[in-house]
N, C-alpha and C positions, 0 to 999 in steps of 0.2 A: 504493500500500500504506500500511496505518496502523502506526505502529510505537507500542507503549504501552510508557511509561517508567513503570511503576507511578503512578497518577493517583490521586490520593485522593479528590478527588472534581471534577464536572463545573465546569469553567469556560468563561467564554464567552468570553475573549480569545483573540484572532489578532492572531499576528505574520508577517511573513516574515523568517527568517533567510537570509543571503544568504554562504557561502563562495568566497572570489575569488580566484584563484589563478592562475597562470602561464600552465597551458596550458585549465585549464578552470573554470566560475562553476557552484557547484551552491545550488540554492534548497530552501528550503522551507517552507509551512505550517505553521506550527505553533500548536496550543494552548497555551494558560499551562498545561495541567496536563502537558507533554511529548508531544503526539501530533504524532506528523507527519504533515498530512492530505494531502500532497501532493506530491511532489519529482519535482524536474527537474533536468537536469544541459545547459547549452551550452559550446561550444569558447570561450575569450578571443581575443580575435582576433590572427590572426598579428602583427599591426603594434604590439601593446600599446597602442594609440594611445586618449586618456583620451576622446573623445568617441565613439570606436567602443565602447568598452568600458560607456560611458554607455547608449549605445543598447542594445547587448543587453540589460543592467541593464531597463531602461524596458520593454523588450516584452518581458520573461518577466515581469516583473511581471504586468504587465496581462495577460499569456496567463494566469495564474492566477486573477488575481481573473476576469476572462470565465470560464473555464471552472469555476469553484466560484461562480460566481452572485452574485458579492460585488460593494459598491461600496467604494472608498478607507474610507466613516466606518466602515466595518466591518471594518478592520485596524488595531491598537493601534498601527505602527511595524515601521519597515520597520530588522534589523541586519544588519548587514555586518564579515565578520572581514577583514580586506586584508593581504599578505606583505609586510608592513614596517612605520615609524612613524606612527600617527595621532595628533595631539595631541590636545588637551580640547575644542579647538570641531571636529572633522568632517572638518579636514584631513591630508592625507595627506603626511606630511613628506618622505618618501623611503620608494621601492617597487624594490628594484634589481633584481627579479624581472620587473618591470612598466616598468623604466626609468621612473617619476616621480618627480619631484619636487616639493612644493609646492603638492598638486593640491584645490582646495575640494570634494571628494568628498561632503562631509555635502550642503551648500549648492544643489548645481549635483542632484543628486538628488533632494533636497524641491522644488527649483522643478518638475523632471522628473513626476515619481509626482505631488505635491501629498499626502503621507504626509509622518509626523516618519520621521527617519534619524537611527541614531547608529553610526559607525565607530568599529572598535577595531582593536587588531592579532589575528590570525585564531588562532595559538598562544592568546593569551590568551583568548580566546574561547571553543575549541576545550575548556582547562581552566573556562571557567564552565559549560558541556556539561556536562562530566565531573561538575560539585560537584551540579549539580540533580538529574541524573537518570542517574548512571554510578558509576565506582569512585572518586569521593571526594563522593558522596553521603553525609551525615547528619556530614561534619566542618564545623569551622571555619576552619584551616588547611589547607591542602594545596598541590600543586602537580602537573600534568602537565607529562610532557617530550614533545614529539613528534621521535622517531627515524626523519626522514626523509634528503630530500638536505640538508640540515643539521639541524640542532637545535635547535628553539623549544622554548618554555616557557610554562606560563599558573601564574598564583602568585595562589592566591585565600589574602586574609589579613579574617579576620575577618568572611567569607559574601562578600565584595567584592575583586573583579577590581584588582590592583595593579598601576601602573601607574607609579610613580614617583613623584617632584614639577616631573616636566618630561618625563611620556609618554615617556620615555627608557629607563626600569629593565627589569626580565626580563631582559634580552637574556643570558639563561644560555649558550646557546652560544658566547659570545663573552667566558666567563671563560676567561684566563690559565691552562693549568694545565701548562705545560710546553714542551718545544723540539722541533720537528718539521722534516721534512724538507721540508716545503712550506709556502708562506703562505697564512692565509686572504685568503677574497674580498673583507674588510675591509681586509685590509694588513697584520695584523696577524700573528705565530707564534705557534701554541702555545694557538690559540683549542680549547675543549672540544669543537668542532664537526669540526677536524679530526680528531679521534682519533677521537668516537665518531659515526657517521653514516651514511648509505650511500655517502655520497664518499668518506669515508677508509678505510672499510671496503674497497672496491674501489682505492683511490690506494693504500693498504700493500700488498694484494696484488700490483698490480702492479711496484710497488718490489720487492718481494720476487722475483718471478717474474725481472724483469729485471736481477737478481741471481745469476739462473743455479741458484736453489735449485730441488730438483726438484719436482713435483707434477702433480695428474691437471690442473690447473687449467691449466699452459703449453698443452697440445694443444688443451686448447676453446676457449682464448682465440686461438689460430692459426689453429683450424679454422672458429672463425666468422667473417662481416661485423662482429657488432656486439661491442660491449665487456661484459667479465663483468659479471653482476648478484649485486645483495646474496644473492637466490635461488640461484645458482649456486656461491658461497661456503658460503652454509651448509648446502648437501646435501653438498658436496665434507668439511664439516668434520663432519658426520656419517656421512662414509666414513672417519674419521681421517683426512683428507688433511691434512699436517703445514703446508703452508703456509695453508692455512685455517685452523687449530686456531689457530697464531701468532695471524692475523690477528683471531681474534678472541678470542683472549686477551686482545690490547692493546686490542682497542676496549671490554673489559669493565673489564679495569685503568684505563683511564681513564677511564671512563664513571662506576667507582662512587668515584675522586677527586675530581670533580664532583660528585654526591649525596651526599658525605658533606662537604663544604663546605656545601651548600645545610641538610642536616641541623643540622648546628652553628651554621649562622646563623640558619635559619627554624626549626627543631624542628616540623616539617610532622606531622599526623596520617600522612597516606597518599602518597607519590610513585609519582603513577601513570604510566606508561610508554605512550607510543601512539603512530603512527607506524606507516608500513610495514615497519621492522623488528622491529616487537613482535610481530610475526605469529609469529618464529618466539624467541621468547622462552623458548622449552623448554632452550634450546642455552645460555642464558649466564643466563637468571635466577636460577638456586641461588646459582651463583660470585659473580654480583654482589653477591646482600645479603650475602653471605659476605663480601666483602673490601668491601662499604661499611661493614658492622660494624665492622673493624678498623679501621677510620681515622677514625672518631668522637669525640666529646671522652667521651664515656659510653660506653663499650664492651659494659657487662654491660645487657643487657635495654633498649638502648634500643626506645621503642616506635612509632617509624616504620615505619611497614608500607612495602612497596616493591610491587606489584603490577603486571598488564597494564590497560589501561585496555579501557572496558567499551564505547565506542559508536562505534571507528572512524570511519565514515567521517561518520556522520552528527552529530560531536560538533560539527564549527562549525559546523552549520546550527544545531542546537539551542542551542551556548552564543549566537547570535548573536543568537535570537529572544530567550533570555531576558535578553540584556545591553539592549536596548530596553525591554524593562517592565521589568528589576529596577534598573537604574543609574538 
């Protein structure tokens, strides 16, 4: 399928953008003007193991340029968004999703393909998506949060993917913003990713539940094999079910203490929200900018917009192609 991100007019570059993730690698096609001419989706392999993961990499390449007729000179550059650190030359610092460490990802791929590569972190990516051709389109500032099993961030400052001055920075889910009942996976308490996420969305519930508070949520969670989902909270908390409602009360109380920090330091046009919990955004986005407002250094008329973001799933394939031609 072709997906057109408003094109303004025909261009002739091809990129593949490449999203790499834990349990699965999805590819795609893409024109410089936004089309995606082609996507594919494979499993990462059980073992994470960085030569297995190379090789998938290498044969859905070339399964795409085979089947769209192409040779290597006729792809701009091959991107890649990876769940964790890549520094400035390609390497991949630490992947704790992927158990790497230290891995010449750019390097060992260009030899592979014989295509340029340039690796980023996939959040950040994910937000250059969004700035070309999604909901923080036509700013200069902005930022994406993505509200998955944790909470990454892309922070485009001045049409250009930030990064830090030592490939370090974003790491938004991993601000400070309070004391919690559980550590993060960093080591850390109190990271912005515990509170607001789909892990701690379902860790508070359960704290909660095993607390002996009542709700419809204790019988399903007894009556299944598997453990409640962010989905199953928030139908519960659209039935009023009282321990849901809690739970996501707090994951919105702290979620909009976190964006209104980010507001006061970046003063971003647009914070766009993405992530499998945006899906159900209906449920807590009023209250949010409600009480992000309130905790800002400018209260009256600040003009940060707060929105869902526009291109799901396909935002790190696309910010991935265009971080290869535009960086």
């Amino acid at each position: 399928m072709v997906r057109r991100m408003g094109m303004k007019k025909h261009q002739q570059q091809k990129m593949i953008g490449i999203d790499l993730g834990g349990t699965s690698i999805k590819f795609g096609l893409v024109s410089s003007g936004g089309e995606i001419l082609r996507k594919t989706k494979r499993k990462t392999p059980a073992s994470k193991n960085f030569e297995g993961v190379l090789a998938v990499i290498q044969g859905e390449v070339e399964g795409i340029l085979q089947e769209e007729g192409l040779e290597k000179k006729d792809i701009y550059g091959v991107g890649i968004g990876i769940p964790g650190v890549a520094n400035g030359k390609g390497e991949v610092v630490f992947a704790n999703n992927l158990f790497w460490k230290n891995k010449p990802l750019q390097r060992e791929l260009e030899i592979r393909l014989g295509i340029r590569v340039k690796v980023g972190n996939d959040a950040s990516l994910a937000g250059f998506g969004e700035f070309h051709f999604g909901a923080m389109e036509n700013t200069r500032n902005a930022l994406l949060l993505t509200l998955g099993t944790g909470l990454g961030a892309g922070v485009i400052i001045h049409g250009k993917v930030f990064h830090g001055s030592h490939y370090l920075g974003t790491e938004i889910g991993h601000m400070i913003v309070g004391e919690n009942f559980y550590d993060c996976n960093c080591g850390n308490n109190g990271c912005l990713e515990t509170f607001a996420s789909a892990t701690a969305l379902v860790k508070y519930v359960n704290h909660l539940l095993d607390a002996q508070e009542p709700s419809s949520l204790k019988d399903l969670r007894e009556g299944q094999q598997k453990p409640l989902t962010p989905q199953q909270i928030f139908e519960a908390a659209r039935k009023q079910d009282e321990v849901a409602l809690k739970a996501l009360n707090r994951f919105t109380r702290y979620l909009a203490v976190g964006m209104a920090n980010l507001i006061n330091i970046f003063d971003p046009e647009v914070i766009a929200l993405g992530g499998g919990l945006s899906e159900s955004g209906e449920l807590f986005l009023p209250e949010l900018r409600r009480r992000t407002k309130t905790m800002t250094y400018v209260k009256e008329n600040n003009p940060t917009e707060i929105v869902i973001a526009d291109l799901k799933n396909d935002a790190g394939i696309l910010g991935s192609a265009m971080f290869v031609l535009k960086e």
